[in-house]
TORGU-832772 format. One line per field, with one value per atom (N, C-alpha, C): residue number from 0; x, y, z; atom name; residue in one letter. Coordinates in nm, 4 decimals. Layout:
N
pos NUM  ...
px X  ...
py Y  ...
pz Z  ...
site CA  ...
code A  ...
This chain:
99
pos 0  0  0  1  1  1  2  2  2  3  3  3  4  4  4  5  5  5  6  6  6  7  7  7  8  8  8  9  9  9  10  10  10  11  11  11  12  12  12  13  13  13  14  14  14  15  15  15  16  16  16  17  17  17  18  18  18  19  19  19  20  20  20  21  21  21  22  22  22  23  23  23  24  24  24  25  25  25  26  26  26  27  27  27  28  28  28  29  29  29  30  30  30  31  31  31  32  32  32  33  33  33  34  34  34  35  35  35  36  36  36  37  37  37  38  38  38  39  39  39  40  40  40  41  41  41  42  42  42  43  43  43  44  44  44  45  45  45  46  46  46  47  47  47  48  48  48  49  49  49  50  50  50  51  51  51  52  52  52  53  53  53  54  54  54  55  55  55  56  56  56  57  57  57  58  58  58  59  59  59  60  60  60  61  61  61  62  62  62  63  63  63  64  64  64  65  65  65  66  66  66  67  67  67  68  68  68  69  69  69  70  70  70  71  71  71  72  72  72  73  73  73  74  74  74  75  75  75  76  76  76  77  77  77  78  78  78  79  79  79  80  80  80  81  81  81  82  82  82  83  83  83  84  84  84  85  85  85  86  86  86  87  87  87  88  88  88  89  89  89  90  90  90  91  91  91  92  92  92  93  93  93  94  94  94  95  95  95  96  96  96  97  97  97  98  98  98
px -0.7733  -0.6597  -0.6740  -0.7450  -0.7760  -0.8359  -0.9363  -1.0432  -0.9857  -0.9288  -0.8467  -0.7210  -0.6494  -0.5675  -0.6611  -0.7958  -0.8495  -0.9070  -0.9533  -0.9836  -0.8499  -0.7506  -0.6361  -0.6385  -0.6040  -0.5076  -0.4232  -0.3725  -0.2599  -0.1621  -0.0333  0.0606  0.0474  0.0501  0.0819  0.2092  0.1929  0.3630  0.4538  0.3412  0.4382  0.3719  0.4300  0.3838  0.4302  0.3165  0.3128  0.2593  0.2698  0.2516  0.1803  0.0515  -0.0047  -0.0317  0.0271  -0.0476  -0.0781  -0.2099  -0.2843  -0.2405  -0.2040  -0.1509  -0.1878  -0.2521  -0.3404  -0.4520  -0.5514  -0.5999  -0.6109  -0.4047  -0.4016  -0.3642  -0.2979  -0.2530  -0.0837  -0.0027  0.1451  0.1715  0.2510  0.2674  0.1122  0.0761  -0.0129  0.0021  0.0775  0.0947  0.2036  0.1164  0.1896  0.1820  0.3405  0.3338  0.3798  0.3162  0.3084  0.3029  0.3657  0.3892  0.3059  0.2325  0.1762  0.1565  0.0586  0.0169  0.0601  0.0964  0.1077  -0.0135  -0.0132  -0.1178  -0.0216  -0.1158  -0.0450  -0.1242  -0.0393  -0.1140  -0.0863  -0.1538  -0.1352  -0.1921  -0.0762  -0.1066  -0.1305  -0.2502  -0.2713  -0.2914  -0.2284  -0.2148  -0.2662  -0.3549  -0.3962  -0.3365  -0.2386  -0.1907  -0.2718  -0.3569  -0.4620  -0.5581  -0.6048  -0.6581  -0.8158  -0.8611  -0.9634  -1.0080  -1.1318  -1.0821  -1.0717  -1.0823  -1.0581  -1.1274  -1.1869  -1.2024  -1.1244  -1.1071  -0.9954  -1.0964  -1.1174  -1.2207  -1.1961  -1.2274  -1.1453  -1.2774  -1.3844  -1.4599  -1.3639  -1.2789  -1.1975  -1.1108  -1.0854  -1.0140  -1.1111  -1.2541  -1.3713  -1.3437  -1.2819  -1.2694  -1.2929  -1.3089  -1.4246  -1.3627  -1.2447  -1.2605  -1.2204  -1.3070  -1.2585  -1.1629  -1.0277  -0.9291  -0.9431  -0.9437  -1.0188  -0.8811  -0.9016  -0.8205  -0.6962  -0.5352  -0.4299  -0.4162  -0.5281  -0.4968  -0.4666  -0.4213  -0.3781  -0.4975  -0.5141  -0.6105  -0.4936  -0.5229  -0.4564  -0.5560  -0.5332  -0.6451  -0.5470  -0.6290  -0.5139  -0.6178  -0.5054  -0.5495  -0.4853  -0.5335  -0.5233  -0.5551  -0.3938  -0.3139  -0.3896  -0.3111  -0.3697  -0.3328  -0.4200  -0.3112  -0.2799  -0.1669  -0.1146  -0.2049  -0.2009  -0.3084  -0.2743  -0.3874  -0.4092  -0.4847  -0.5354  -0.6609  -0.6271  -0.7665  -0.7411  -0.8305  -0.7826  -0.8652  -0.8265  -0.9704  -0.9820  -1.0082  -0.9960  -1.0887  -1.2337  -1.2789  -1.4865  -1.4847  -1.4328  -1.4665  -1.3635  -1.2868  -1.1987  -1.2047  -1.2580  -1.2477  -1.1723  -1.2049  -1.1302  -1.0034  -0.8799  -0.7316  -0.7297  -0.7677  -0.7191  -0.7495  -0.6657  -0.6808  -0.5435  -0.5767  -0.4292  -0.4680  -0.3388  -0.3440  -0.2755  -0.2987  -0.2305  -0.2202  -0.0351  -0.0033  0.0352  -0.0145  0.0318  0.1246  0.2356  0.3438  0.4488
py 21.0949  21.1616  21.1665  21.0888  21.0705  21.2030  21.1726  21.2697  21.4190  21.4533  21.6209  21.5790  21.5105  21.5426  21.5210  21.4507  21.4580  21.6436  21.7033  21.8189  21.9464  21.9050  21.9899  22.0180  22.1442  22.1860  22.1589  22.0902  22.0156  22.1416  22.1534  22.2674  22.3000  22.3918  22.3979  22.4162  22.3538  22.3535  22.4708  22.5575  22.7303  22.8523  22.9215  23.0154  23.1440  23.2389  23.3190  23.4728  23.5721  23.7130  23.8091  23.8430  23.9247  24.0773  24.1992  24.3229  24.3582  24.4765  24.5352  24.6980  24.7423  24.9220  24.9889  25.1207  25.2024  25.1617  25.0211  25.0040  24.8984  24.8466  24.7689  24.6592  24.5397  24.4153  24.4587  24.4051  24.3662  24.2293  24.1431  24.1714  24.1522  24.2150  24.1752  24.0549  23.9491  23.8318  23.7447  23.6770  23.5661  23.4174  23.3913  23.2597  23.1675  23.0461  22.9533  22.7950  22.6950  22.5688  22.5178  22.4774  22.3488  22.2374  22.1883  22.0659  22.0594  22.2384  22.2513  22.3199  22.2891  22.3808  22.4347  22.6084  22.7509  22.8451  22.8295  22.9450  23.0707  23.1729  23.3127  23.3673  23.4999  23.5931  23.7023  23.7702  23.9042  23.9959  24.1270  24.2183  24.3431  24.3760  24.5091  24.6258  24.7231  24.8423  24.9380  24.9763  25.0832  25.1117  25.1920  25.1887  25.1735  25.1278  25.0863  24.9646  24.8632  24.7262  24.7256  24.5885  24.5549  24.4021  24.3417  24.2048  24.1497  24.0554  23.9511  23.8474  23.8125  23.7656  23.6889  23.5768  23.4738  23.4057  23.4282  23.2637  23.1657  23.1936  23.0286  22.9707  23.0651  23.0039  22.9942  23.0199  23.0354  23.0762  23.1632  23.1736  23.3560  23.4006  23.5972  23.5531  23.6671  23.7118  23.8728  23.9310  24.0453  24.0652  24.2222  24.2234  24.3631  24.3698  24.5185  24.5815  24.7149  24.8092  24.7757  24.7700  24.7517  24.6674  24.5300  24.4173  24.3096  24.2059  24.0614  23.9820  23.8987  23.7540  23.6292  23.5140  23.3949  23.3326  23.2662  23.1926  23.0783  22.9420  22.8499  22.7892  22.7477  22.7375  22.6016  22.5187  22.3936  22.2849  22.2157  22.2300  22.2603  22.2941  22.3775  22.2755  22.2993  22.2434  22.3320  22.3300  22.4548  22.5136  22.6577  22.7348  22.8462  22.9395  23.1216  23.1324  23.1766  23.1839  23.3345  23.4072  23.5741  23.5617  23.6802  23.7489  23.9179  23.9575  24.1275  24.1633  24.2945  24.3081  24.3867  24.3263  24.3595  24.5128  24.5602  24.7197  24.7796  24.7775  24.8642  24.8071  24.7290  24.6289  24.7108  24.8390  24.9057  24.9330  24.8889  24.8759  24.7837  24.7163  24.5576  24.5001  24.4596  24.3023  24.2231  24.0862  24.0467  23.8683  23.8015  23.6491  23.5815  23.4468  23.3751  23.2732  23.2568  23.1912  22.9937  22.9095  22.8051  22.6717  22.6699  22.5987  22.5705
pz 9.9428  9.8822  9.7308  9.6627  9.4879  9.5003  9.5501  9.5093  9.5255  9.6338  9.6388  9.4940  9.4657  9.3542  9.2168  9.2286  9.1000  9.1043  9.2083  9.1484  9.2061  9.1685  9.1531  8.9873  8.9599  8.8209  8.8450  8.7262  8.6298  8.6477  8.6423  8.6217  8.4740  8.4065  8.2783  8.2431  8.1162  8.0330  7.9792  7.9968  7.9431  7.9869  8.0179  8.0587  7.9904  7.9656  7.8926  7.9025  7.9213  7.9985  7.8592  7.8687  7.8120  7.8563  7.7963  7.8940  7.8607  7.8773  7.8646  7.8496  7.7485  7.7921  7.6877  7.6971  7.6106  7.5290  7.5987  7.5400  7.4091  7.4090  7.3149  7.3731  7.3276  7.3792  7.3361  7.4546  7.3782  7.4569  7.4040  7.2230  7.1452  7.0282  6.9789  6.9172  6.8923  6.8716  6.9436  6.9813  7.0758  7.0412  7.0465  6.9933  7.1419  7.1345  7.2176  7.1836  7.2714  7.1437  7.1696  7.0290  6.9936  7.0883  7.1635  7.1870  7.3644  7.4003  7.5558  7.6164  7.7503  7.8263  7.8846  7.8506  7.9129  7.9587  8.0685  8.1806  8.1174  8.0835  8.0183  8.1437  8.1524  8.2855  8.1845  8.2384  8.1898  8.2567  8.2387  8.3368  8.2863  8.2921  8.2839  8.3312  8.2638  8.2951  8.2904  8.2276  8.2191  8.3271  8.3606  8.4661  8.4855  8.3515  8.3334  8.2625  8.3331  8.2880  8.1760  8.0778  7.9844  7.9750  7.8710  7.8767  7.7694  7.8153  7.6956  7.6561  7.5197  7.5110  7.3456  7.3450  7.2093  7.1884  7.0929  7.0682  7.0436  6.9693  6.9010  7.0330  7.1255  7.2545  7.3317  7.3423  7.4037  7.5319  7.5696  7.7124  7.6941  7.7447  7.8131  7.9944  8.0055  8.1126  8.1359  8.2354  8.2441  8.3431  8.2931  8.3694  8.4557  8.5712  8.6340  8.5872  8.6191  8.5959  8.6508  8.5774  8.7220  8.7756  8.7354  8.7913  8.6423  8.7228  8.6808  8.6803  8.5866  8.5952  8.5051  8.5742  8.4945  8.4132  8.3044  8.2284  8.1353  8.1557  8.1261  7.9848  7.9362  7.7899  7.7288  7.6385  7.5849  7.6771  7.6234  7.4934  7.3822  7.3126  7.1910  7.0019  6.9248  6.8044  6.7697  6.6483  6.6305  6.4832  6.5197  6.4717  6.5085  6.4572  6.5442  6.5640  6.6568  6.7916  6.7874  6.7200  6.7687  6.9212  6.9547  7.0674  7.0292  7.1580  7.1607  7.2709  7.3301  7.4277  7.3926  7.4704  7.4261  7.4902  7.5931  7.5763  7.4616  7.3966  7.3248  7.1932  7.1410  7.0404  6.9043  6.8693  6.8080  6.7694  6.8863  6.9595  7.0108  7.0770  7.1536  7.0687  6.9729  6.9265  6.8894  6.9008  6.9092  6.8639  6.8042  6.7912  6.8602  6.9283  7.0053  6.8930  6.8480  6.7579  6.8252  6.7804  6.8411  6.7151  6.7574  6.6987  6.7231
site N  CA  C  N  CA  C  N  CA  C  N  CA  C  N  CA  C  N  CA  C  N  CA  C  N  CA  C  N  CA  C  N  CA  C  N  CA  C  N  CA  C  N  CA  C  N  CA  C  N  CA  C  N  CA  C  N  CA  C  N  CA  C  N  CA  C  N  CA  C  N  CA  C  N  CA  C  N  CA  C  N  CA  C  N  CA  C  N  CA  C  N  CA  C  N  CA  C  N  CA  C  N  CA  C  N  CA  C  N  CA  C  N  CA  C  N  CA  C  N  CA  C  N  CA  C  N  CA  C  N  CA  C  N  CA  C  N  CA  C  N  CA  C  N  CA  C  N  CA  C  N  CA  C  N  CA  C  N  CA  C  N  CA  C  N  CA  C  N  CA  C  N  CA  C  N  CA  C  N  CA  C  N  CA  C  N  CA  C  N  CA  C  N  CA  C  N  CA  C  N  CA  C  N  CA  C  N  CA  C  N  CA  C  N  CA  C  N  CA  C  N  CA  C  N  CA  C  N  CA  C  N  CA  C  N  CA  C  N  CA  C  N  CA  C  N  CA  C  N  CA  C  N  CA  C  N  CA  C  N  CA  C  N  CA  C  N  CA  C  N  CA  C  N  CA  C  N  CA  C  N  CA  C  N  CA  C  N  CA  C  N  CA  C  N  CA  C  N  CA  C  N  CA  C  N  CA  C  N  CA  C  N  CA  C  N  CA  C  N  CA  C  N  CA  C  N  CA  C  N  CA  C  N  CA  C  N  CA  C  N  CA  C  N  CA  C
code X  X  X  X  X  X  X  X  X  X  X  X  X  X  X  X  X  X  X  X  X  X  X  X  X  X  X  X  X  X  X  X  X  X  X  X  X  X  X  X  X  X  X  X  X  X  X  X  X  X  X  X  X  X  X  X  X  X  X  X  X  X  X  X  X  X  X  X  X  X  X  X  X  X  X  X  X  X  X  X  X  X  X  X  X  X  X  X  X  X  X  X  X  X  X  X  X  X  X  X  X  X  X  X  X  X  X  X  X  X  X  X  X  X  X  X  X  X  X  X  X  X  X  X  X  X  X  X  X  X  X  X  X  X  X  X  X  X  X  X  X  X  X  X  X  X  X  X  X  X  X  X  X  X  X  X  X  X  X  X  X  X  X  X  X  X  X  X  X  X  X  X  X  X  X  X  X  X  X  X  X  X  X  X  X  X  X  X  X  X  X  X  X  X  X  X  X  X  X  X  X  X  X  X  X  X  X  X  X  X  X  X  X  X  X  X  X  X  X  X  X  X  X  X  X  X  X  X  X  X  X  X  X  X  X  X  X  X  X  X  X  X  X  X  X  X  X  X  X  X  X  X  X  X  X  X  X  X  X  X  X  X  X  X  X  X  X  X  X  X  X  X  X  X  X  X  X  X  X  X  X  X  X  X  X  X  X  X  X  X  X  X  X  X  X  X  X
C-alpha cells in the first residue's frame, strides 16, 4: 500500500485555466501564489495545435488542436516565469506571475 501512494500525485494547491485562441494565450498573464503547486489546464481553442513551452518553468508540452492537456507546476517562488507557444511564437506569449 506505501508503495501505490508513494507513486500517486500529490493534489495541487490551485488551480488555474490557460486558453489557447487565435493563436494567442488568455490571459496573457497569470498570476498564481507563491510557494503552491498548480495544476494549469490548458485548452486549446484553435484548431490547430499549439505548444506551451517555458525554459524557466522547464516544462514543453504540446496541445492538439481543440484539446486540453494538464501540466502541474511547483510550488513555485514568487517570480515571472514567461512562456510561448513554439509554433506561433510571434502571438503566443504570455507570463505566469507567482506571489
Amino acid at each position: 500500500m506505501a508503495l501505490l501512494a508513494a507513486g500517486m500525485v500529490q493534489a495541487a494547491d490551485y488551480e488555474a485555466t490557460l486558453v489557447i485562441r487565435d493563436h494567442k494565450f488568455d490571459p496573457a498573464e497569470l498570476t498564481v501564489p507563491a510557494g503552491a503547486k498548480v495544476k494549469l489546464l490548458i485548452e486549446n481553442q484553435d484548431a490547430t495545435p499549439e505548444e506551451f513551452e517555458s525554459n524557466e518553468l522547464n516544462r514543453e508540452k504540446v496541445v492538439v488542436g481543440r484539446g486540453t492537456v494538464t501540466v502541474i507546476l511547483g510550488p513555485l517562488e514568487a517570480g515571472r516565469y514567461p512562456f510561448f507557444g513554439d509554433f506561433h511564437q510571434e502571438t503566443a506569449q504570455g507570463v505566469l506571475v507567482a506571489k
